[in-house]
C-alpha positions as CSV (number, residue, x, y, z in Angstrom):
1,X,0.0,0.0,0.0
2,X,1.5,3.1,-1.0
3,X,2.2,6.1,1.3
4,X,-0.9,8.8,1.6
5,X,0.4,11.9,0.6
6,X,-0.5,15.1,1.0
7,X,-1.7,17.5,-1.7
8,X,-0.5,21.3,-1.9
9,X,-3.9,22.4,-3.0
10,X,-6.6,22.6,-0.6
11,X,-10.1,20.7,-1.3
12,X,-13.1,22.8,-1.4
13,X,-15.8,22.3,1.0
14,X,-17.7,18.7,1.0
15,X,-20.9,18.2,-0.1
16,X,-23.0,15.7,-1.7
17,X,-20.4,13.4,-4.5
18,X,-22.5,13.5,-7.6
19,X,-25.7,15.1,-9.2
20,X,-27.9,11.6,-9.5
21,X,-31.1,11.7,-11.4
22,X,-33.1,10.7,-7.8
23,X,-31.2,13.9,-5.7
24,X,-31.6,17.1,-7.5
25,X,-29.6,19.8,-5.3
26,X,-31.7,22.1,-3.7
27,X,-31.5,26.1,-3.8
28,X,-29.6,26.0,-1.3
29,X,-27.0,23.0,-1.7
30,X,-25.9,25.0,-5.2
31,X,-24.4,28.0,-3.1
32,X,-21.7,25.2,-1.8
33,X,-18.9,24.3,-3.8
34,X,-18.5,20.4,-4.7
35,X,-15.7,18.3,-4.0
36,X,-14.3,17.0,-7.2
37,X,-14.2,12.7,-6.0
38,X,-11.6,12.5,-9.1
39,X,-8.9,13.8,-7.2
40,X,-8.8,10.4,-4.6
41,X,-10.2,8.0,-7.3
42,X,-7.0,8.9,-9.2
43,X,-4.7,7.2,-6.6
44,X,-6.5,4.3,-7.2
45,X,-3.7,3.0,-9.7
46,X,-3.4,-0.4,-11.6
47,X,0.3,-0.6,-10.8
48,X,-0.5,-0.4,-6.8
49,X,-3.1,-2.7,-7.2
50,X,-1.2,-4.9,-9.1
51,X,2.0,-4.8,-6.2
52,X,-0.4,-5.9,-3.4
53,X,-2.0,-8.8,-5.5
54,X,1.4,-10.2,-6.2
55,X,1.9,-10.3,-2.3
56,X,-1.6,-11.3,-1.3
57,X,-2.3,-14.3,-3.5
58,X,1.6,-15.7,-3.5
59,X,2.5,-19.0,-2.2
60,X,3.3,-17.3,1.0
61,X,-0.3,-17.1,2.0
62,X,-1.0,-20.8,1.2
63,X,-3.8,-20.1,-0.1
64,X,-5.8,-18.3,2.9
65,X,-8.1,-21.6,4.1
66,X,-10.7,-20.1,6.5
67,X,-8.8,-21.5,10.1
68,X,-5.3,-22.6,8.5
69,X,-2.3,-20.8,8.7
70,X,-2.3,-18.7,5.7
71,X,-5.7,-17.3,6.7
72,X,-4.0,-16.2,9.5
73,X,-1.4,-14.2,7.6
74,X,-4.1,-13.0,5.7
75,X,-6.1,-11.1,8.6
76,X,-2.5,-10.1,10.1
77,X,-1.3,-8.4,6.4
78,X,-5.0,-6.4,6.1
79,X,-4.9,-5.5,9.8
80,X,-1.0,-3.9,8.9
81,X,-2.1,-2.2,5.7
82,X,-5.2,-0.4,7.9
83,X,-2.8,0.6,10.5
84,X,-0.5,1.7,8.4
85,X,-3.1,3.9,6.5
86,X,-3.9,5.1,10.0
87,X,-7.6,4.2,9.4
88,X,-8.9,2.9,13.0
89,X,-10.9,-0.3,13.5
90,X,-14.2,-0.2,15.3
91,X,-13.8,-2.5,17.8
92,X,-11.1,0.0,19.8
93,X,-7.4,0.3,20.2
94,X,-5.3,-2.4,17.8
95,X,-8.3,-5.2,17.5
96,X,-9.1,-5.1,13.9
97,X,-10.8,-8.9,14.3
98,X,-14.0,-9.7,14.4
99,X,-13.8,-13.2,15.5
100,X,-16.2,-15.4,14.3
101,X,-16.6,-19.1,15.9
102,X,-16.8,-22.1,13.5
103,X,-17.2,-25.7,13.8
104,X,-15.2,-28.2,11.6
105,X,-17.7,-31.1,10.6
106,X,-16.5,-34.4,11.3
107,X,-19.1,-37.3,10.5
108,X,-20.9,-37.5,13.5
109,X,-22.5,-41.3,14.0
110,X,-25.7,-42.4,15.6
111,X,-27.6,-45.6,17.0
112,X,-31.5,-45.3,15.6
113,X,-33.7,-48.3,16.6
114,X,-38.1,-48.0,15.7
115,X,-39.5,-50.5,17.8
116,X,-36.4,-52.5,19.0
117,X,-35.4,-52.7,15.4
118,X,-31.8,-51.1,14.9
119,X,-30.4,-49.6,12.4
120,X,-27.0,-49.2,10.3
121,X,-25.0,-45.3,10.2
122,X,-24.4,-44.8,6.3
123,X,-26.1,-47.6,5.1
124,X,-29.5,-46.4,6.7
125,X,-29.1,-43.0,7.5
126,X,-26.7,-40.2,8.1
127,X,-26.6,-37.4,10.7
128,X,-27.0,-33.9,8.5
129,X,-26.7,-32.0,11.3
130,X,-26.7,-32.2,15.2
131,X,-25.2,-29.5,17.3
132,X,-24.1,-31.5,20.2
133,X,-24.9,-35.1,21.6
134,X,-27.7,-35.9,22.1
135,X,-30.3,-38.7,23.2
136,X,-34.0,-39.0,22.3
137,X,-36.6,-41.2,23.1
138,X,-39.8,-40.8,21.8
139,X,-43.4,-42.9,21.5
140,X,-44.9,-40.7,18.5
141,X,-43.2,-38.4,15.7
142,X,-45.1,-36.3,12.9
143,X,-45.5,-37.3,9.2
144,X,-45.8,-33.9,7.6
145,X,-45.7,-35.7,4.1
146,X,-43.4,-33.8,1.5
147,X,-42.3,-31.1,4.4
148,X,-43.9,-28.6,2.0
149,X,-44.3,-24.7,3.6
150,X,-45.3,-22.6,0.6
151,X,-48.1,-20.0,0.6
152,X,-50.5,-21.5,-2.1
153,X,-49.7,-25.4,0.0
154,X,-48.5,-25.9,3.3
155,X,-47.8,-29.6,4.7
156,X,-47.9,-28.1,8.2
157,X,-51.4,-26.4,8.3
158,X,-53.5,-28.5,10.1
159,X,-50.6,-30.6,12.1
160,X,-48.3,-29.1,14.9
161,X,-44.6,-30.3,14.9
162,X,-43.4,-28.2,17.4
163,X,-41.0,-29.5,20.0
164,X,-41.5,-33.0,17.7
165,X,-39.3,-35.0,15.0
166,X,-40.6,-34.5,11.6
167,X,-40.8,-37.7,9.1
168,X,-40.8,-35.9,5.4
169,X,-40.5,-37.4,2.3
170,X,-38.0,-35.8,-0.7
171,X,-39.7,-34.5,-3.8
172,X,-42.9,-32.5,-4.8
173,X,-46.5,-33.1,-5.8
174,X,-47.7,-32.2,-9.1
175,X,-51.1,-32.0,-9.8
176,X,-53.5,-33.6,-13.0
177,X,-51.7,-31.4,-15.6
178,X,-48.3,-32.5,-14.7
179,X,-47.3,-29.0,-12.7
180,X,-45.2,-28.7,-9.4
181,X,-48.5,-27.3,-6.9
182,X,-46.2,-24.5,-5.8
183,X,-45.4,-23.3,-8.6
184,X,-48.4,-24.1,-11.2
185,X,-45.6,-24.9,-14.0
186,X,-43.3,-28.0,-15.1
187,X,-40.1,-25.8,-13.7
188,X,-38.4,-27.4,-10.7
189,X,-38.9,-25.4,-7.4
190,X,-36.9,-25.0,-4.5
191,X,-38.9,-27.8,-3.0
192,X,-38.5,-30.4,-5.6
193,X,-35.3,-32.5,-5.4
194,X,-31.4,-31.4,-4.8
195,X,-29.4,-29.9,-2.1
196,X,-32.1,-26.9,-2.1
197,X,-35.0,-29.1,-1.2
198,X,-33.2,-30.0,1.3
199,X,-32.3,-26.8,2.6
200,X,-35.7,-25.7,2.2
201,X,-37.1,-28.7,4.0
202,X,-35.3,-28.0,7.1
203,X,-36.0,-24.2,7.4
204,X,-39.6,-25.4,6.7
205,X,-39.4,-27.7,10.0
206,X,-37.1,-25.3,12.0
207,X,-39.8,-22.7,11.4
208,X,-42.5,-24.7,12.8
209,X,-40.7,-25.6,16.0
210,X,-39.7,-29.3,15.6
211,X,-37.0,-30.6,17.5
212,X,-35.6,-32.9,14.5
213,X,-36.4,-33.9,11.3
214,X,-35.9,-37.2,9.5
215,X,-36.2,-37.0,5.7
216,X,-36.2,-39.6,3.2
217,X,-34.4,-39.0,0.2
218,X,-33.1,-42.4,-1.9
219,X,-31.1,-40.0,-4.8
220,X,-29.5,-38.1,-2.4
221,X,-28.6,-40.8,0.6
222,X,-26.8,-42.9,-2.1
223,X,-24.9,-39.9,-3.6
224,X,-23.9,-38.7,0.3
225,X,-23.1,-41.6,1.6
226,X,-19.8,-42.7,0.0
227,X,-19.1,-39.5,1.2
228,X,-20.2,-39.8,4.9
229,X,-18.4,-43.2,4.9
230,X,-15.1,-41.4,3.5
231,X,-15.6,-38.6,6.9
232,X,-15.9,-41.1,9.1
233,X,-13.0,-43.2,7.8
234,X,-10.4,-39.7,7.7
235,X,-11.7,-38.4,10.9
236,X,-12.7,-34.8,9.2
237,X,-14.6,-33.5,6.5
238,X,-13.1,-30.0,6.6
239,X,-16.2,-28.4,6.2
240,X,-17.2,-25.7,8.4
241,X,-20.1,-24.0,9.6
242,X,-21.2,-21.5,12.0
243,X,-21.3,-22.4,15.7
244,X,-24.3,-20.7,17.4
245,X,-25.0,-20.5,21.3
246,X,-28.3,-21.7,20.3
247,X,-29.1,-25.6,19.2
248,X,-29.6,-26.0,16.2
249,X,-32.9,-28.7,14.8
250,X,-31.2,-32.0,14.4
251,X,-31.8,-33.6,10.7
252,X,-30.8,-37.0,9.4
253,X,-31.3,-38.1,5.8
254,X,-33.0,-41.9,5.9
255,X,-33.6,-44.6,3.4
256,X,-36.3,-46.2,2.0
257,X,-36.0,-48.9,4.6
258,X,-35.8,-47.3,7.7
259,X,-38.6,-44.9,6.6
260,X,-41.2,-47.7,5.7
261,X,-40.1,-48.5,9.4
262,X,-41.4,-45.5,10.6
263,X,-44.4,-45.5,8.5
264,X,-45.3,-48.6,6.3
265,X,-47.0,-46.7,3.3
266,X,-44.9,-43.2,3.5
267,X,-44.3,-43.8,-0.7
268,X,-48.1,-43.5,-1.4
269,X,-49.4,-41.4,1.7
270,X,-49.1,-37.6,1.4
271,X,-51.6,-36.8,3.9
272,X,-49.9,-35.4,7.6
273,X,-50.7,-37.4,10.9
274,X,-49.1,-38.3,13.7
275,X,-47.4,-41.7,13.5
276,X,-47.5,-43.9,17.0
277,X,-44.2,-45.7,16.8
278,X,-41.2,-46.1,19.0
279,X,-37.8,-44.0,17.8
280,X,-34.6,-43.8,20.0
281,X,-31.7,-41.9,18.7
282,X,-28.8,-41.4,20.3
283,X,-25.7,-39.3,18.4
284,X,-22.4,-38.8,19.2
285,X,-21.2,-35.4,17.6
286,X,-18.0,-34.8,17.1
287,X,-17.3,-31.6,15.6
288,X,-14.2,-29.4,16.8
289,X,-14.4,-25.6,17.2
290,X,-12.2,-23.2,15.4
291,X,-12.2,-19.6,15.5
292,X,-11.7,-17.6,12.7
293,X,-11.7,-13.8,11.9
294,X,-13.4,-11.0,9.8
295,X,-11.0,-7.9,9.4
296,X,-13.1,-4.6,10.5
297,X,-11.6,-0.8,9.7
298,X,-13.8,2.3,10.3
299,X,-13.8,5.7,8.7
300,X,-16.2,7.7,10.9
301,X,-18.7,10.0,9.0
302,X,-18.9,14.0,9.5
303,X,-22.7,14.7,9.8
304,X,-24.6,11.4,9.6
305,X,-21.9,9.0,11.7
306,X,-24.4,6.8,12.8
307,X,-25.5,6.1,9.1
308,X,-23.6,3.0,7.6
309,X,-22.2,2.1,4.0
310,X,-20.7,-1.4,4.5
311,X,-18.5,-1.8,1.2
312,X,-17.0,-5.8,1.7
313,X,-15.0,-8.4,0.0
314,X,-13.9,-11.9,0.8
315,X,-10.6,-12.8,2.4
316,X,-10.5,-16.5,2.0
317,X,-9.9,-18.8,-0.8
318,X,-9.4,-22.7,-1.5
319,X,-6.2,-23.3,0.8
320,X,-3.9,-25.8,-0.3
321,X,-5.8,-29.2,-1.9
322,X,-3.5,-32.0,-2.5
323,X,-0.1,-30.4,-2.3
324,X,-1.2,-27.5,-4.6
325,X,-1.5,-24.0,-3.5
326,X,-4.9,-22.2,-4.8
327,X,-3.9,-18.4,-5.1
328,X,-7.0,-17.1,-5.5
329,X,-6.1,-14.2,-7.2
330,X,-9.3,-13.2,-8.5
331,X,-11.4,-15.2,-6.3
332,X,-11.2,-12.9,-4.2
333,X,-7.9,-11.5,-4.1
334,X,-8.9,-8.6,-6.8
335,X,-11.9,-7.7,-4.7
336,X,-9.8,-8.1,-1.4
337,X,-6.9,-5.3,-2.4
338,X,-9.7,-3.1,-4.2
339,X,-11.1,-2.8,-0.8
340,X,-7.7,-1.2,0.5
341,X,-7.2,0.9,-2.5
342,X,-11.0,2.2,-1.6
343,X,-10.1,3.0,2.1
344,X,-6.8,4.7,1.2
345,X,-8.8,7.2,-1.2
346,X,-11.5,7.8,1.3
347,X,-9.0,8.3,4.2
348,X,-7.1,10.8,2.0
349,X,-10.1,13.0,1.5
350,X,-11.0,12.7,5.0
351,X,-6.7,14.2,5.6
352,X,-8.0,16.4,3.3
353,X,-11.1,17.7,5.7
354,X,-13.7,16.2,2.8
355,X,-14.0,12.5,4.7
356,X,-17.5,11.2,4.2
357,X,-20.5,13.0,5.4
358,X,-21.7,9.2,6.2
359,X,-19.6,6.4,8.1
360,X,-17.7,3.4,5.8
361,X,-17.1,0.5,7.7
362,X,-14.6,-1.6,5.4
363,X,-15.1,-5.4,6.1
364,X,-13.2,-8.4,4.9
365,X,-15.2,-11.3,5.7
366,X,-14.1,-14.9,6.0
367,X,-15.5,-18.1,5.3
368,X,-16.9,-17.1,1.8
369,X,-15.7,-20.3,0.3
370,X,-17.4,-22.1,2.7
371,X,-20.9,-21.0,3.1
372,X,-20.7,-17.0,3.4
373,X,-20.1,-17.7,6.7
374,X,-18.2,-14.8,7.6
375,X,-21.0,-12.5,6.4
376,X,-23.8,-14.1,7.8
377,X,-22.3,-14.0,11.1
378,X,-21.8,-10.3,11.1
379,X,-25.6,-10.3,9.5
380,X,-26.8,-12.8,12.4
381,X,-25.1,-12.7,15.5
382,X,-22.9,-9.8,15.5
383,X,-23.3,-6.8,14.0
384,X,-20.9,-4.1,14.8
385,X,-23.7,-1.3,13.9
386,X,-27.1,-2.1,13.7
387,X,-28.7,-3.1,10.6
388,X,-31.4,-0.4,10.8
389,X,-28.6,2.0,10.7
390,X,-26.8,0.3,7.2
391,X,-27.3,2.3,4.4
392,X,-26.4,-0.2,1.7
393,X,-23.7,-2.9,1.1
394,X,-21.1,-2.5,-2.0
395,X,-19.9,-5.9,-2.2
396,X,-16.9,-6.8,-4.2
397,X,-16.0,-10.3,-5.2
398,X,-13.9,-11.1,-8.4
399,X,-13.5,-8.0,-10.6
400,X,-10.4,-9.0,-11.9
401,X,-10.7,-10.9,-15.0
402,X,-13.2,-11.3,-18.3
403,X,-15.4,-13.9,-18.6
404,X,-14.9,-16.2,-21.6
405,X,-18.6,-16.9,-22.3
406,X,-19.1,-12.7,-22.9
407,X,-19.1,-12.8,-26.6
408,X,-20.7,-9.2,-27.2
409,X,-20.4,-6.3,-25.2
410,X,-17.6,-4.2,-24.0
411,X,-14.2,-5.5,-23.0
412,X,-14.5,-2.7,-20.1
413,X,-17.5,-4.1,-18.7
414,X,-18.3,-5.3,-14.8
415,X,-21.7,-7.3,-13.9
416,X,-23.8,-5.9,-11.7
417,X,-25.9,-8.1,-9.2
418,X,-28.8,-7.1,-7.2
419,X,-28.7,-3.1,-7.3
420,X,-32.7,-2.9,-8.2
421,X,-33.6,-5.2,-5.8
422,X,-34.6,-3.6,-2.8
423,X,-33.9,0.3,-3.6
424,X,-34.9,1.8,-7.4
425,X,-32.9,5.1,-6.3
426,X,-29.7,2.4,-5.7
427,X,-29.9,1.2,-8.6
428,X,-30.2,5.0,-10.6
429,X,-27.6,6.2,-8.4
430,X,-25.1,3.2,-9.5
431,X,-26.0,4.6,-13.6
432,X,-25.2,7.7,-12.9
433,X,-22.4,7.6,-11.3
434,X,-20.9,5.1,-14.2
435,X,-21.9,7.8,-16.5
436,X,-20.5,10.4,-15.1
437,X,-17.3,8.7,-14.1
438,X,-15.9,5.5,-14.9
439,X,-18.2,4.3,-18.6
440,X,-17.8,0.7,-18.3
441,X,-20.9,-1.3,-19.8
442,X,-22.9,-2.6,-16.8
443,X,-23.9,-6.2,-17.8
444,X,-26.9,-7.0,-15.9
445,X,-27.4,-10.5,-17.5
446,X,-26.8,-12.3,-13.7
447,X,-29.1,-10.1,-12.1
448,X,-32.2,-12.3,-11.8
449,X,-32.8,-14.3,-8.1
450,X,-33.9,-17.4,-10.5
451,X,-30.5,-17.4,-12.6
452,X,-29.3,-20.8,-12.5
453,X,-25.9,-19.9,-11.4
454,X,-28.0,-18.4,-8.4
455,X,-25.5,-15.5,-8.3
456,X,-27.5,-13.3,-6.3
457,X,-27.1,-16.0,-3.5
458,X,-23.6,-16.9,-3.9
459,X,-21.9,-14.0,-2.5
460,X,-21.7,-11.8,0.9
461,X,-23.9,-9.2,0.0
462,X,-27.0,-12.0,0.1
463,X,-26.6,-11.5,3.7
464,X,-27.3,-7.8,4.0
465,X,-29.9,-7.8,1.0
466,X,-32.2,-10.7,2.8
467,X,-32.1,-8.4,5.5
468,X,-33.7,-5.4,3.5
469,X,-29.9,-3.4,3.1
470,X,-29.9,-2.4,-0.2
471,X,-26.5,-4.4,-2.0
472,X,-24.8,-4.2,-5.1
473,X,-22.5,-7.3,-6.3
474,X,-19.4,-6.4,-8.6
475,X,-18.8,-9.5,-10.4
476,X,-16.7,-10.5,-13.9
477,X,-18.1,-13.5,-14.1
478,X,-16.3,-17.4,-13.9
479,X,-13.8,-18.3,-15.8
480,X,-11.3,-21.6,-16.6
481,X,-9.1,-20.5,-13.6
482,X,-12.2,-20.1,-11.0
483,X,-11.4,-22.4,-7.8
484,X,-8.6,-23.7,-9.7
485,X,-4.4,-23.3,-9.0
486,X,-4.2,-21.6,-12.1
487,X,-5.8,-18.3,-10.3
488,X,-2.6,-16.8,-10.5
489,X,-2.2,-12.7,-10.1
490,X,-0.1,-12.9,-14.1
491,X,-3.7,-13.5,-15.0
492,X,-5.2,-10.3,-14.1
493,X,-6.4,-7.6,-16.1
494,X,-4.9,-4.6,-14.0
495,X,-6.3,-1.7,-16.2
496,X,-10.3,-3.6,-15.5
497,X,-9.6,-3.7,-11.8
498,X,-8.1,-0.3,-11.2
499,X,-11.5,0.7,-13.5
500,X,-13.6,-1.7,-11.5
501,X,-12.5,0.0,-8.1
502,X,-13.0,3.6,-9.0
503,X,-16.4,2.6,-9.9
504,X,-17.3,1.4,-6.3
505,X,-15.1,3.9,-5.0
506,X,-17.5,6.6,-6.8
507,X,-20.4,4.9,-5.6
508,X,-19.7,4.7,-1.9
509,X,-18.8,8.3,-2.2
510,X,-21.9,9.3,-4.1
511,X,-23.7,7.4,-1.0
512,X,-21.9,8.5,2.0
513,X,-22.3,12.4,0.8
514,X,-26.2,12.5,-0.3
515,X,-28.6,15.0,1.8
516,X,-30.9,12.0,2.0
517,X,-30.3,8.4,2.9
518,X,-31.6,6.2,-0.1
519,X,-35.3,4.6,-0.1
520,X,-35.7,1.0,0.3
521,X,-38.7,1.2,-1.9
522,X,-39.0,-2.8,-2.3
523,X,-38.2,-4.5,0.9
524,X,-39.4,-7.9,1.2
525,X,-41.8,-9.5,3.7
């Protein structure tokens, strides 16, 4: 990071960043002189960008696995970079680390019998997810049929589950015409098959207060459990989640056999009931706890300090797989350093007595790579300023390179993800900003909530926008280097991402110095 420097000329007085078509000055806003944003955008350079890629995404940082060692140098190079810039963290004196506690999976085991019959781990079911040991004896569970919650069919209507284990079956009905009854069209839904279903399935149970929830899922049980097996046999699985103070619903995924054990005639009975049978379940979970860290600096606002703009990027990548270091250059070493170049130009016109009329909290989350975990724990259990109080996210993840599959369009392009979603003046304020500014073609071709590349859910800002903070995702797209060791920072376009991070530079600025805080005109329920 190169040295701030002062400039000879003073700045004129701060006002708003940019004329936007959604904030017309008033009378009275025109008698103040503007501070030209140029001026700190320019020391946004490809050749400093390009120094502190080399560094960040070299062997030296193994990779940056969310827990391992090169994670750590990771959080300790970001934390000297913010000091250095003399921008303070939040948290007080030198603690730039938000810690965030994780559990690494390891297959956990369990002995099921239904009435005095016992049966296998792997070969009839598989613990999904337990958050501690656990025993449990019951004389009755809940059938709640496909596990469906939807508005136009719920499975859960007329049956309480709460404080119960749920029996649900995988899949969706379709009614006479051959359509998914959620949906009313052949299109697969979120409740149909796959890892979503899943997903969906146990928020749906969680929701309605049962304890545990066994489904049956024959395509999925013999995909997972080589892989279960393969846990058990290493000791680890390496996979990580969040660790809450709270337990989480237990879930195991059955087979066919064990669920005809619970209920006979579960393939051709859809309607809920409660089923009087004998289930003891006893798990032995045996996950270990890790701590891992999100890298906070602050850049306190003139007039509205208590009014947020969270501008984030990743910090992690793949680690070291089979003796080969992943980089991680672009993923997400590109948006990682754009997010220091930011903070040095805001902290220079701040030196310069222009800093942001609004607060920019800069945050480097971990865990990306492994379920946004970093994120959501900021989002879920820990936010540093209230959410009411976030103005919007910026969230920057992969801005370095061009994606092969863009055949038309401008070389100087960036996709933009989600910037319409919750706030139309957002989205208005991003155009005209570009316009004015930076000119690269905003490709909004992943910007859709049912792309299937599911974008819009696959990065950090998801966890701001599903709490009603307006976001906006700066993406280039995949290429044939993404999660790969061929990531490498050689492979960079360093004239794209020195664009790239002007443009979000611009935009922060452009929020952070409006009159008004912008409208969340389409929050969701």
């Amino acid at each position: 990071m190169k040295k701030i420097l002062l400039f000879c000329v003073s700045c004129m007085i701060l006002s708003c960043g940019t004329s936007s078509k959604s904030n017309v000055s008033s009378t009275k806003e025109s008698k103040i002189k503007l501070v030209d944003p140029a001026k700190y955008a320019s020391t946004i350079t490809s050749e400093e960008l390009k120094t502190m890629l080399y560094k960040y995404a070299s062997d030296e940082f193994e990779g940056r696995e969310t827990g391992e060692k090169g994670q750590k140098m990771a959080v300790e190079y970001l934390k000297e970079q913010y000091k250095a810039m003399e921008i303070p963290t939040p948290l007080g004196g030198d603690n730039y680390f938000q810690e965030v506690p994780l559990e690494k999976q390891k297959a956990s085991e369990a002995n099921i019998s239904v009435n005095g019959k016992s049966f296998k781990s792997f070969e009839d079911h598989i613990v999904l997810a337990a958050s501690e040991s656990m025993e449990i004896s019951v004389n009755d569970i809940v059938y709640a049929g496909y596990g469906i919650d939807a508005d136009n069919h719920s499975d859960f209507k007329n049956i309480s589950v709460k404080g119960k284990i749920v029996l649900v079956k995988s899949g969706e009905p379709k009614d006479t015409d051959g359509n998914y009854i959620t949906s009313g069209t052949t299109e697969e839904t979120k409740w149909s098959s796959g890892r979503q279903s899943l997903s969906s399935k146990k928020i749906a149970a969680t929701e309605n207060g049962a304890k545990g929830m066994l489904l049956m899922d024959g395509d999925l049980f013999s995909k997972y459990a080589p892989y279960y097996i393969k846990q058990a046999e290493s000791g680890t699985s390496g996979r990580l989640s969040l660790k809450s103070n709270e337990p989480s619903m237990m879930m195991l995924m059955i087979n066919e056999e064990l669920a005809k054990a619970l209920h006979s005639t579960i393939l051709e009975d859809n309607t809920p009931k409660i089923l009087n049978t004998k289930l003891d379940i006893a798990i032995k979970n045996k996950s270990e706890v890790i701590i891992s860290e999100n890298v906070v600096a602050f850049i306190k606002g003139s007039d509205k300090p208590d009014e947020i703009i969270v501008i984030s990027a990743h910090l992690d990548h793949e680690g070291i797989k089979d003796g080969q270091i992943y980089n991680g250059a672009d993923d997400d070493g590109s948006g990682t350093i754009a997010l220091l170049e930011i903070a040095e130009a805001i902290k220079m016109a701040k030196n310069d007595g222009n800093g942001p009329k609004r607060s920019i909290l800069l945050l480097h989350v971990t865990g990306e790579e492994k379920g946004l975990l970093g994120s959501r724990h900021y989002t879920d259990n820990d936010p540093i300023f209230p959410l009411a109080n976030t103005v919007a996210n910026l969230n920057i993840d992969m801005i370095g390179r061009i994606d092969p599959k863009r055949k038309e369009g401008e070389r100087n392009y960036v996709y933009l993800i989600g910037s319409d979603k919750l706030s139309t003046e957002l989205h208005n304020i991003s155009e005209d900003v570009n316009t004015k500014y930076t000119n690269i073609e905003l490709d909004y071709t992943y910007n859709d909530e049912n792309d299937p590349n599911r974008f819009y859910y696959r990065s950090d800002h998801y966890n701001f926008a599903k709490n009603n903070i307006p976001v906006i995702f700066y993406f280039n797209g995949t290429h044939d280097d993404y999660h790969k060791t061929s990531d490498t920072p050689d492979k960079i376009e360093y004239d794209l991402l020195e664009n790239r991070t002007r443009l979000v530079f611009y935009t922060a600025w452009e929020l952070a110095n409006r009159t008004e805080r912008i409208v969340v005109d389409k929050a969701s329920k």
